[in-house]
ZADO-1210 file (C-alpha; in nm, 4 decimals, padded with zeros to 6 digits):
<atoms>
<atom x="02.4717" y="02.6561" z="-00.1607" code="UNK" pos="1"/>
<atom x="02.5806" y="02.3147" z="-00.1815" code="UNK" pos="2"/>
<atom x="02.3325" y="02.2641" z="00.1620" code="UNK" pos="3"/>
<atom x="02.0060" y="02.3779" z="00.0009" code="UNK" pos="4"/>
<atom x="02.0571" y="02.2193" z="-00.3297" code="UNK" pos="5"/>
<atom x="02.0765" y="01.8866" z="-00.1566" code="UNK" pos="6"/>
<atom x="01.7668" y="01.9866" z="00.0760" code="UNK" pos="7"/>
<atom x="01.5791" y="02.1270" z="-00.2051" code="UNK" pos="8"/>
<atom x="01.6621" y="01.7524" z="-00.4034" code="UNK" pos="9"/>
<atom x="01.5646" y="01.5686" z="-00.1087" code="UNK" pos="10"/>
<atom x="01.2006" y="01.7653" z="-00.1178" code="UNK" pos="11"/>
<atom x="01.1163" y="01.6099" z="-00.4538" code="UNK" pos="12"/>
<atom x="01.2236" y="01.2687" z="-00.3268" code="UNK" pos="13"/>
<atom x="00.9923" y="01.3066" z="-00.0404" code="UNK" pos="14"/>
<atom x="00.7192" y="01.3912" z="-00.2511" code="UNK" pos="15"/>
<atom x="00.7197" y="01.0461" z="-00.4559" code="UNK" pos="16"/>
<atom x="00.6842" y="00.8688" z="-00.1392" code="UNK" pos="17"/>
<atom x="00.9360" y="00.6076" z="-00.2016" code="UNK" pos="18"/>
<atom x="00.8893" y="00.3983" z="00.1498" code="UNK" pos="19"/>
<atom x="00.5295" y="00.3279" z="-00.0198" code="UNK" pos="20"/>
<atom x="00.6501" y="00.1847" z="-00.3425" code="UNK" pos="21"/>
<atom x="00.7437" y="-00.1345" z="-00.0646" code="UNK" pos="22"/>
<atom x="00.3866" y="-00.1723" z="-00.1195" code="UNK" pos="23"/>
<atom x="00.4011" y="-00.1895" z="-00.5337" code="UNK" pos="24"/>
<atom x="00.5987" y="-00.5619" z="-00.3882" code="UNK" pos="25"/>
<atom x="00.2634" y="-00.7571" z="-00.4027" code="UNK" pos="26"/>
<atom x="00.2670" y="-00.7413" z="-00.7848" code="UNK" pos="27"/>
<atom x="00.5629" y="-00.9850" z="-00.7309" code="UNK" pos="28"/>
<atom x="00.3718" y="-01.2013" z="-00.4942" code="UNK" pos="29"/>
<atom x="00.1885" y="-01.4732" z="-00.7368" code="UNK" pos="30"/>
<atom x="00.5141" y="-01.5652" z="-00.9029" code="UNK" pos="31"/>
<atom x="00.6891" y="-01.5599" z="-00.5744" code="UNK" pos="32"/>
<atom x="00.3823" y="-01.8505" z="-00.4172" code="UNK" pos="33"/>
<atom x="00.3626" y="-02.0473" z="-00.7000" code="UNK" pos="34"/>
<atom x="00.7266" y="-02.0677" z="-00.6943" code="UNK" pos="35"/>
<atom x="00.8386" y="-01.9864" z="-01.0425" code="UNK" pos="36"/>
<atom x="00.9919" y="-01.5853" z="-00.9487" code="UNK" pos="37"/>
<atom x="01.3431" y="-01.7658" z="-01.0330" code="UNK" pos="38"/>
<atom x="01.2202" y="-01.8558" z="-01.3979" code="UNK" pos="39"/>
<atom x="01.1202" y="-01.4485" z="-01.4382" code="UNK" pos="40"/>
<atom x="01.3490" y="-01.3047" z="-01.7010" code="UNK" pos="41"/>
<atom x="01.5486" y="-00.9830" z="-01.6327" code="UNK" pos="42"/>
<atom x="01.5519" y="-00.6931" z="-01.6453" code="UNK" pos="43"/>
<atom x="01.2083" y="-00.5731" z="-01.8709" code="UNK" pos="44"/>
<atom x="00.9940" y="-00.8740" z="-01.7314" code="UNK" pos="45"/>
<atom x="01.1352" y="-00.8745" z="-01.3896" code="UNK" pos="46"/>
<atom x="01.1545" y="-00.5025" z="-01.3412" code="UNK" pos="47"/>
<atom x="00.9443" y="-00.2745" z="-01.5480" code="UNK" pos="48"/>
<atom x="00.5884" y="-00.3739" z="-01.4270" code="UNK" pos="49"/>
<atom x="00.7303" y="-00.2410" z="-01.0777" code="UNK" pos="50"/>
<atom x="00.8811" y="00.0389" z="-01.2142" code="UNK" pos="51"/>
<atom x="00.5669" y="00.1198" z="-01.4136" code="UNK" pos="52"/>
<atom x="00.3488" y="00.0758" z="-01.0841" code="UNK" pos="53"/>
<atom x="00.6001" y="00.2974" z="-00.9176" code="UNK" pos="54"/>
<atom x="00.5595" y="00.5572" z="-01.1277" code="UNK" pos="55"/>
<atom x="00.1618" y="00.5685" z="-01.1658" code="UNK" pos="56"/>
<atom x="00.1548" y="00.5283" z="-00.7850" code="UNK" pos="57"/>
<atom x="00.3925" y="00.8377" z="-00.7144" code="UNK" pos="58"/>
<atom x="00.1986" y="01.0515" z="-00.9255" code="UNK" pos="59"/>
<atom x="-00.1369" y="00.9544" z="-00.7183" code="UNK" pos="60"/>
<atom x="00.0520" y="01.0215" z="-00.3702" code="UNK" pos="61"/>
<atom x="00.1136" y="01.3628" z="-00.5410" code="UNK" pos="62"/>
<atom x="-00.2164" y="01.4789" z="-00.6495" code="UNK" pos="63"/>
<atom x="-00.3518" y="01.3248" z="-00.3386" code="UNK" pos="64"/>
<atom x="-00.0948" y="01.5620" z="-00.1095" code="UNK" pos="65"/>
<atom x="-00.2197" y="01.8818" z="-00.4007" code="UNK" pos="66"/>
<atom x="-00.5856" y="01.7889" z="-00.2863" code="UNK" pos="67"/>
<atom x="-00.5043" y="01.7380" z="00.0867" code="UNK" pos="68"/>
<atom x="-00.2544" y="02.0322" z="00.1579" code="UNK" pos="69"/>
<atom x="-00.4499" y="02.2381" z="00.3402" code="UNK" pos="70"/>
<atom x="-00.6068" y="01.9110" z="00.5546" code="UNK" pos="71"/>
<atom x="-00.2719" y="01.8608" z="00.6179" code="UNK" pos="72"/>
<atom x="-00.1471" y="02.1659" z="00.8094" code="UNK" pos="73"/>
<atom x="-00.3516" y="02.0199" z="01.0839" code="UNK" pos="74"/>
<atom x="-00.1687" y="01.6949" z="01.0770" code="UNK" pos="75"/>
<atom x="00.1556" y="01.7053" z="01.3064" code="UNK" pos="76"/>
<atom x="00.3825" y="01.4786" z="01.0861" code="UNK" pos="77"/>
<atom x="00.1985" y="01.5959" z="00.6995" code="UNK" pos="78"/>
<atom x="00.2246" y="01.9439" z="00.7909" code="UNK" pos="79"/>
<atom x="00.6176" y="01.9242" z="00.7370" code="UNK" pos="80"/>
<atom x="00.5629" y="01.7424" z="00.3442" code="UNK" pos="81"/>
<atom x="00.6785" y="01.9779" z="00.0668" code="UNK" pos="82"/>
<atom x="00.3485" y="02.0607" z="-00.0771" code="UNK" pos="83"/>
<atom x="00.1725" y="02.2213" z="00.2878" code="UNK" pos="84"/>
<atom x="00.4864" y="02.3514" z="00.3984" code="UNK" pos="85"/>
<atom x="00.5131" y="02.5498" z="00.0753" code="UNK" pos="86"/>
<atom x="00.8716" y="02.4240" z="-00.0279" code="UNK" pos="87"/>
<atom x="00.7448" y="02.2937" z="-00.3754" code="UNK" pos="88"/>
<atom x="00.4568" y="02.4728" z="-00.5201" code="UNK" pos="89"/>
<atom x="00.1231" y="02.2960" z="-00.6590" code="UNK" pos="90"/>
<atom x="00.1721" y="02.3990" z="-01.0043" code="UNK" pos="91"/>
<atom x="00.5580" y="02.2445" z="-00.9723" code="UNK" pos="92"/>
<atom x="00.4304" y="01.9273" z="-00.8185" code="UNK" pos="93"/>
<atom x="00.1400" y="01.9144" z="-01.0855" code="UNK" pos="94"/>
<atom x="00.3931" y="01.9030" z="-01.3998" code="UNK" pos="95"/>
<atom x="00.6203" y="01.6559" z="-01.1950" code="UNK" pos="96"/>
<atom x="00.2627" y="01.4122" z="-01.1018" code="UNK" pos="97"/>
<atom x="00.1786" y="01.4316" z="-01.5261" code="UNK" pos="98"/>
<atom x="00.5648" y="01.3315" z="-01.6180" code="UNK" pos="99"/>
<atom x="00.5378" y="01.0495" z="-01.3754" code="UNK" pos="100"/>
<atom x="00.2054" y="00.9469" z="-01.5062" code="UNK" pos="101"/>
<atom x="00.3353" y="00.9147" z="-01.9063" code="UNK" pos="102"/>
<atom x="00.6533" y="00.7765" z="-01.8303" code="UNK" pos="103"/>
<atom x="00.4745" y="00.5097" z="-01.5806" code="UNK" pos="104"/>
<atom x="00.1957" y="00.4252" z="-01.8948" code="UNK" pos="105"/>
<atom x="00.4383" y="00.3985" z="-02.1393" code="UNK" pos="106"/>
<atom x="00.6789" y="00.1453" z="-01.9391" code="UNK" pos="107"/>
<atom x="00.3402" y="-00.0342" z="-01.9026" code="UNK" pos="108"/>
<atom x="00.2128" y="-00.0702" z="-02.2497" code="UNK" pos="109"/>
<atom x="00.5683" y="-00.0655" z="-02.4231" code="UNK" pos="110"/>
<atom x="00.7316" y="-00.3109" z="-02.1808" code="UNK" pos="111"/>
<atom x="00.5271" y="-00.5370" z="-02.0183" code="UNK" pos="112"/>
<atom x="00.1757" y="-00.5595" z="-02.1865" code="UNK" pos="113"/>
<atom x="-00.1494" y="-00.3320" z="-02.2597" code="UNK" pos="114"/>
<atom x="-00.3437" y="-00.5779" z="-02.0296" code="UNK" pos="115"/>
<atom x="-00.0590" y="-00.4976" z="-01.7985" code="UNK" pos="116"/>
<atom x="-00.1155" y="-00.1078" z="-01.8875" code="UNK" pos="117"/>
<atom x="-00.5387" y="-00.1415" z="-01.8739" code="UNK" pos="118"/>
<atom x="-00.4470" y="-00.2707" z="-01.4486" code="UNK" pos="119"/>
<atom x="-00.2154" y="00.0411" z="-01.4017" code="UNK" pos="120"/>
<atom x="-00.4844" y="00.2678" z="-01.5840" code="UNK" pos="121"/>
<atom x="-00.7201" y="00.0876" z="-01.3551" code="UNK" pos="122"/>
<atom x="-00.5324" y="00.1807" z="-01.0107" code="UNK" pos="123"/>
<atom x="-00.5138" y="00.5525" z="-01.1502" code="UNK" pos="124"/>
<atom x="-00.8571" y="00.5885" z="-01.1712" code="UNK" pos="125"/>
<atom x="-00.9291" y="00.4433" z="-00.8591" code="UNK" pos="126"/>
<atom x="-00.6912" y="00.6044" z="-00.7016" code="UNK" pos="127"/>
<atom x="-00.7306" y="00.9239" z="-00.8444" code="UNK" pos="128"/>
<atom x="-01.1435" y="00.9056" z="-00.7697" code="UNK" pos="129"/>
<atom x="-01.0413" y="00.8452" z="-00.3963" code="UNK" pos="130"/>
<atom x="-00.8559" y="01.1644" z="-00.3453" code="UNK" pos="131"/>
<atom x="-01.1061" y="01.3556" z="-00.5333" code="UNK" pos="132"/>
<atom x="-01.3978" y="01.2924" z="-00.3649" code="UNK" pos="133"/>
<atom x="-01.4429" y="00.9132" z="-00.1922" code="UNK" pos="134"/>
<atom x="-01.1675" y="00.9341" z="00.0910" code="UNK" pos="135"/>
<atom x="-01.4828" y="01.1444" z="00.2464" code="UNK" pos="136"/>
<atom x="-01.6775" y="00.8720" z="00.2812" code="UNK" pos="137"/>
<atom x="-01.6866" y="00.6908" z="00.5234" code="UNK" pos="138"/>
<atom x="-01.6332" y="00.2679" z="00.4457" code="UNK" pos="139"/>
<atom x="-01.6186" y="00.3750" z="00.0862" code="UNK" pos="140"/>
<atom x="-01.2768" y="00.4901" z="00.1627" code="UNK" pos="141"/>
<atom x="-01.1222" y="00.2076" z="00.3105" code="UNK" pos="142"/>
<atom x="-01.2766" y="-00.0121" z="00.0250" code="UNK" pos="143"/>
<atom x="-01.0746" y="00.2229" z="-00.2321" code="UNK" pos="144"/>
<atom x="-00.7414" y="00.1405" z="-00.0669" code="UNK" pos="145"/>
<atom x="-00.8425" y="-00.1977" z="-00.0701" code="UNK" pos="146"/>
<atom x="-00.9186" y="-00.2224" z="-00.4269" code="UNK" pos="147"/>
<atom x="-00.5786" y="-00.1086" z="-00.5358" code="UNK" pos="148"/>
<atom x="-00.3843" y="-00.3373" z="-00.3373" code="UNK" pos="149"/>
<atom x="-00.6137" y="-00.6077" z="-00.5228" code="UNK" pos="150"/>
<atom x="-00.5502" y="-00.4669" z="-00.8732" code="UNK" pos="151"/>
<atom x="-00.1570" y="-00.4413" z="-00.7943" code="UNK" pos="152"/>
<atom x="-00.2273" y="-00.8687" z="-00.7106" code="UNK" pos="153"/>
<atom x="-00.3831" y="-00.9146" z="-01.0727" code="UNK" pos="154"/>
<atom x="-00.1339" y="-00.6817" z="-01.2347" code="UNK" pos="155"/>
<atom x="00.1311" y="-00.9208" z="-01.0551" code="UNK" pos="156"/>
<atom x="-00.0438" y="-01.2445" z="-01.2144" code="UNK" pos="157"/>
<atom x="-00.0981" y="-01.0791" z="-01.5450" code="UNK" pos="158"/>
<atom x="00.2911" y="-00.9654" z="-01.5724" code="UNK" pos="159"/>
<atom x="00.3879" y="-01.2664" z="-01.5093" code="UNK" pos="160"/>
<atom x="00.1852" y="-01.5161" z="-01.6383" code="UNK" pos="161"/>
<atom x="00.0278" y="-01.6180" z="-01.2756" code="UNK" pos="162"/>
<atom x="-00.3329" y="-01.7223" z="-01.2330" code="UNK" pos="163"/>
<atom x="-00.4468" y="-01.5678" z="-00.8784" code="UNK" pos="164"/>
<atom x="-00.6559" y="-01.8388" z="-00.6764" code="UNK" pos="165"/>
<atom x="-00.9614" y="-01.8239" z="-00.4847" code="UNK" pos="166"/>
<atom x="-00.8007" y="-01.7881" z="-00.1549" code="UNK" pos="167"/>
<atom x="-00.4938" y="-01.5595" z="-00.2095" code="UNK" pos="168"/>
<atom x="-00.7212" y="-01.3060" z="-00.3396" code="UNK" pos="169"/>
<atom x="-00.9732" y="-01.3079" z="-00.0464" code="UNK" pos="170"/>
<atom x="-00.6691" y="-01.3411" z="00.1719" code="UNK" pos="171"/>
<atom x="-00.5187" y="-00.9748" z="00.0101" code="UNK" pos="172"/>
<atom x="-00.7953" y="-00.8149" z="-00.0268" code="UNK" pos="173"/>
<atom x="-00.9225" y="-00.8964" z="00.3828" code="UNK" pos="174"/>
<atom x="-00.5868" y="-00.8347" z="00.4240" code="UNK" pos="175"/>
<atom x="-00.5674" y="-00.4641" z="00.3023" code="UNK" pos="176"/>
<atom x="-00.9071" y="-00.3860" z="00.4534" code="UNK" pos="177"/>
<atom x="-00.7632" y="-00.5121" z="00.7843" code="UNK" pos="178"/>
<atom x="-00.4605" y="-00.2439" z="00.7169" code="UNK" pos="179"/>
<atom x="-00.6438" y="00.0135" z="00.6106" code="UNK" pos="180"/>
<atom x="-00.9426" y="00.0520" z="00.9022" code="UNK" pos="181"/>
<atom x="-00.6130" y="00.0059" z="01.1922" code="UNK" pos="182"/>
<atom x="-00.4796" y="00.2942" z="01.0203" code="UNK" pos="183"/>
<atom x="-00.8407" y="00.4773" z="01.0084" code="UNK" pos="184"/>
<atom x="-00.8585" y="00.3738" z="01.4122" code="UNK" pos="185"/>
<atom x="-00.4617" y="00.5293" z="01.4425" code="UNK" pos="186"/>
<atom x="-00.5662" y="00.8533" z="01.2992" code="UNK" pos="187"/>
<atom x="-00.8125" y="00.9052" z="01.5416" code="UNK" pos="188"/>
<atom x="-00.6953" y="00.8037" z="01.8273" code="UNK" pos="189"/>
<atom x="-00.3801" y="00.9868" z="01.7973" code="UNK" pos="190"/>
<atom x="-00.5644" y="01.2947" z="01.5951" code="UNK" pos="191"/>
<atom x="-00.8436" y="01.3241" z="01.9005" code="UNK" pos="192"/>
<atom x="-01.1188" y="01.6457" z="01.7885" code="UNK" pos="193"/>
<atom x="-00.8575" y="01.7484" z="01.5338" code="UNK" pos="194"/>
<atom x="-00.9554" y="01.4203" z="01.3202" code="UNK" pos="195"/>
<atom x="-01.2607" y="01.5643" z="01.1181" code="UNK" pos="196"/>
<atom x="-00.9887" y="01.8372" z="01.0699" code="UNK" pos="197"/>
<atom x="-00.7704" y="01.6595" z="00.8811" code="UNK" pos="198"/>
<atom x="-00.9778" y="01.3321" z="00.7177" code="UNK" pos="199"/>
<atom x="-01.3590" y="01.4038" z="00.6655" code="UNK" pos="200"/>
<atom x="-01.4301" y="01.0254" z="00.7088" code="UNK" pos="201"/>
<atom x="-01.3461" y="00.9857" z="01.0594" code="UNK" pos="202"/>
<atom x="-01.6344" y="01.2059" z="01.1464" code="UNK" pos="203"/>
<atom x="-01.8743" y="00.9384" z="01.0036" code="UNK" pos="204"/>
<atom x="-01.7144" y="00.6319" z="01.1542" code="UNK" pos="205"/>
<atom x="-01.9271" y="00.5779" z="01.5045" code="UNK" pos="206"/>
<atom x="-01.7293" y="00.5202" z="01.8197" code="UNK" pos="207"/>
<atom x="-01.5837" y="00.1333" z="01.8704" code="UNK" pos="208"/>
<atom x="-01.6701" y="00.0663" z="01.4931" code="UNK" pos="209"/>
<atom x="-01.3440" y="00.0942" z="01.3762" code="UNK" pos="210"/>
<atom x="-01.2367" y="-00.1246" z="01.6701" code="UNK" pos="211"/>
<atom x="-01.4653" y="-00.4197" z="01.5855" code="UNK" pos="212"/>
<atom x="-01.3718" y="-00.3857" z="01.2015" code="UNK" pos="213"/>
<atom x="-01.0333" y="-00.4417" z="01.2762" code="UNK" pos="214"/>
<atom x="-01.0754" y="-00.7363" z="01.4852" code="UNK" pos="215"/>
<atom x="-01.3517" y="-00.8478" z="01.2404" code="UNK" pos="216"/>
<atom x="-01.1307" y="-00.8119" z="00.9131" code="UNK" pos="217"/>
<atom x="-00.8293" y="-00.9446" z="01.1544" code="UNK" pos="218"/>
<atom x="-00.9572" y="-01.2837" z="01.2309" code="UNK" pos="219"/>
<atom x="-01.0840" y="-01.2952" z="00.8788" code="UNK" pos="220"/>
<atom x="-00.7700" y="-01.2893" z="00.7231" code="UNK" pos="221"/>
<atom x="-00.6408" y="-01.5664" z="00.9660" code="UNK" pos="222"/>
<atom x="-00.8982" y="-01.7528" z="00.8587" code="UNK" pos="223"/>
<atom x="-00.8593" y="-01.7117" z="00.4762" code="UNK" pos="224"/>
<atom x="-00.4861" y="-01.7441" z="00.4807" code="UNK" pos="225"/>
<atom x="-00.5116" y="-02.0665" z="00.7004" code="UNK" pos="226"/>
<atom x="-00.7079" y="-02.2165" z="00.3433" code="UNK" pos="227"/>
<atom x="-00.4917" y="-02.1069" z="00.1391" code="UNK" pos="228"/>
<atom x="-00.2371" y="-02.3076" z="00.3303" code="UNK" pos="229"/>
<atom x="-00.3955" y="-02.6240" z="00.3736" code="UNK" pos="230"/>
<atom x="-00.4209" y="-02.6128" z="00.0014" code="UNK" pos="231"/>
<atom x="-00.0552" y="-02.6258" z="-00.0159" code="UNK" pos="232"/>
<atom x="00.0712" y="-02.7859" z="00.2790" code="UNK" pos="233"/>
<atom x="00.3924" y="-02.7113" z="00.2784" code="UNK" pos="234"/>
<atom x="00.2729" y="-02.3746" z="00.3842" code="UNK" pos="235"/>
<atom x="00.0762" y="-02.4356" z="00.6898" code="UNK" pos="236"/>
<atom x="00.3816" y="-02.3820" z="00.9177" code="UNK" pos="237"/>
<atom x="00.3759" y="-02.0202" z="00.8678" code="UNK" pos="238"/>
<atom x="00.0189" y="-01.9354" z="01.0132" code="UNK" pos="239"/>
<atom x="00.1254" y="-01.8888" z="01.3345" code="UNK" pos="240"/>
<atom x="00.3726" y="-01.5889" z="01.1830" code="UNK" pos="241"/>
<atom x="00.0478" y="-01.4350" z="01.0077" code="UNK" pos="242"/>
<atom x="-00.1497" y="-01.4811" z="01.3551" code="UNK" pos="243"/>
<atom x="00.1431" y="-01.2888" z="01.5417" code="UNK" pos="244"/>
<atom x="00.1988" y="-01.0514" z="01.2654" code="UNK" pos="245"/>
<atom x="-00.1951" y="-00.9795" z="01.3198" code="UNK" pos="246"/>
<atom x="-00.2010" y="-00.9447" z="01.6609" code="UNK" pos="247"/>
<atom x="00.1231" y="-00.7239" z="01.6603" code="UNK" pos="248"/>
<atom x="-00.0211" y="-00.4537" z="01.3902" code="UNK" pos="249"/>
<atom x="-00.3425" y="-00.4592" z="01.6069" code="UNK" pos="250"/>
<atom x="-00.1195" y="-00.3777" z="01.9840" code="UNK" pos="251"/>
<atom x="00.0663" y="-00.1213" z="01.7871" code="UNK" pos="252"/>
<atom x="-00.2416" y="00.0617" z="01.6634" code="UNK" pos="253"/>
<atom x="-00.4027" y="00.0495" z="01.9847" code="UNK" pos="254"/>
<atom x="-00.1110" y="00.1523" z="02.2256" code="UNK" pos="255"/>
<atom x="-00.0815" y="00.4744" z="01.9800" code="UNK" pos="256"/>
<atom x="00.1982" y="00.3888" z="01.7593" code="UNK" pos="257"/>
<atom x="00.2011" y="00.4528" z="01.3894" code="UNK" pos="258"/>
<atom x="-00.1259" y="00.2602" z="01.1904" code="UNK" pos="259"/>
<atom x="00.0607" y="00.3379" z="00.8593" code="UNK" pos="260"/>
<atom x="00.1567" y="-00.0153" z="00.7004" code="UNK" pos="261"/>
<atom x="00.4762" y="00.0531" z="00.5691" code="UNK" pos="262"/>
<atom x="00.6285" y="00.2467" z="00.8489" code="UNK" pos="263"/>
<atom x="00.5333" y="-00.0376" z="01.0545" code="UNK" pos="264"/>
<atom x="00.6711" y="-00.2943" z="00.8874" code="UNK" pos="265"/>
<atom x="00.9690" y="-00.0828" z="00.8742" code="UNK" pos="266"/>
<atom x="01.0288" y="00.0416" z="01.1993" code="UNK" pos="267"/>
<atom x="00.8685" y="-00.2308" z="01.4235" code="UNK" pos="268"/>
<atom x="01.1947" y="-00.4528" z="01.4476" code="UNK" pos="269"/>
<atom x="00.9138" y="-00.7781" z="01.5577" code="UNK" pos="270"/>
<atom x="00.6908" y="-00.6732" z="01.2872" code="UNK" pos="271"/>
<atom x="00.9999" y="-00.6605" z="01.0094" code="UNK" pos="272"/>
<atom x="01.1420" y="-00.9983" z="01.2131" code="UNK" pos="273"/>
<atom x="00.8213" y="-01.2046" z="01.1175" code="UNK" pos="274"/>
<atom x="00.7957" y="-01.0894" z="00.7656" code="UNK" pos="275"/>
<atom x="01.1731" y="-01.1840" z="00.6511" code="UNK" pos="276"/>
<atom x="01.0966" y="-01.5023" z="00.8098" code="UNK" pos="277"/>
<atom x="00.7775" y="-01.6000" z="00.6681" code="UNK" pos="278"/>
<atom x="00.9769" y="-01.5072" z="00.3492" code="UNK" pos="279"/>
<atom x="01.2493" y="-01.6803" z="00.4370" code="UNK" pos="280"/>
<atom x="01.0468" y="-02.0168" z="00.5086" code="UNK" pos="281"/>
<atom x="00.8118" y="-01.9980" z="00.1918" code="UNK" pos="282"/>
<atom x="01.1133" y="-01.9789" z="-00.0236" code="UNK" pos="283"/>
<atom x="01.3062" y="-02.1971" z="00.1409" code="UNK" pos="284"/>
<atom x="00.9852" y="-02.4617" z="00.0938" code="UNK" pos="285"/>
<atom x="00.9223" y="-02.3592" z="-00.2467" code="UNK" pos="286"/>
<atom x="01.2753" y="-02.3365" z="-00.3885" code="UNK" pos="287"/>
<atom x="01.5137" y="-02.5046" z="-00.1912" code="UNK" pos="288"/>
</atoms>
């Protein structure tokens, strides 16, 4: 009894997707660059606007897994999430995706700011138009996942009081596009004729495109990141971790490993090695 209770618990902890919330991070990034996270009052102005995003972005990943079920029995990894392999129902993960939403909204307008709360409403609606009806078209698609990695960088600044420059926004948003197409060029490698199966928007992506987008976006983001840099010098030293970090993403996408962001910065020990170090030597720079 004991067994099943835990295994039944651990279904609705799957279902929030909590290795993605690593990506709700970036709304601590302008604080963190301009080096004044240490002056960031905790807990409410240190830790609700992540909490908040949290929250909103949990409930998308659940409507998003409602809309894509049946896509998903095709998948050989999604087939085995709680909503296609019938272990929570729709209507159950439904309630659970509303909850999530008012509780997320109300940390935002209550605790942080309704500017703060207008970004998260922002991210819903993008979010929630993608799984709807624009993660079938092709480019469009990427663009969406694109835009909410942007609006979690302004959310960041506006929580914390951060004006976003030129660069680091150009740098993010290349960034995410970059991210997004290698996991678009993952999928179908890996998913072969059972791709159109399981994402309409791989049908409409021509053969090498996705290839020459990622090198494209790639060297982009090298080159936008290398500005931002020479604007504050002090950072230049850690281009050559963004250009290996770049290159590294791209050999594990192409060999057949996992495109998905977060699992690779998680599981790729080199990958995980040159973030905590370009970490490591930014704050060390900025704060030490």
């Amino acid at each position: 009894m004991f067994i099943n209770n835990s295994i039944f618990f651990l279904d609705y902890i799957r279902i929030l997707r909590p290795q993605q919330w690593l990506k709700n991070l970036l709304l601590y990034f302008p604080s963190f660059l301009s080096g004044s996270i240490i002056s960031i009052e905790y807990p409410f102005q240190g830790v609700m606007p992540i909490i908040a995003f949290c929250m909103g972005s949990s409930a998308t990943y659940i409507l998003n897994d409602i809309i894509d079920s049946d896509n998903d029995k095709h998948h050989p990894r999604k087939k085995y999430r709680p909503i296609p392999s019938g272990t929570i129902s729709k209507i159950t993960a439904a309630v659970l995706a509303l909850l999530l939403l008012c509780a997320g909204l109300t940390f935002a307008t209550f605790s942080v700011s309704i500017r703060f709360s207008l970004y998260l409403v922002l991210y819903l609606l993008v979010s929630t138009l993608y799984s709807l009806k624009l993660k079938a078209v092709p480019l469009v698609d990427i663009f969406c996942i694109a835009t909410g990695f942007i609006i979690r960088l302004e959310a960041g600044g506006e929580a914390f009081a951060v004006p976003i420059s030129d660069w680091l926004f150009l740098t993010v948003f290349l960034l995410a596009l970059f991210l997004s197409i290698g996991k678009r060029l993952n999928e179908k490698l890996n998913l072969g004729n059972e791709a159109k199966c399981h994402r309409k928007s791989l049908a409409g992506y021509p053969d090498g495109f996705l290839d020459g987008a990622m090198y494209l976006t790639g060297g982009a983001v090298l080159v936008t990141y290398s500005m931002y840099t020479l604007s504050r010098s002090h950072l230049f030293y850690t281009v050559p971790l963004c250009c290996f970090g770049l290159l590294r993403y791209i050999f594990r996408v192409k060999s057949g490993q996992s495109g998905d962001p977060t699992e690779s910065l998680l599981k790729d020990v080199p990958l995980l090695l040159v973030s905590l170090t370009w970490a490591a030597i930014i704050g060390w720079r900025l704060y030490f």
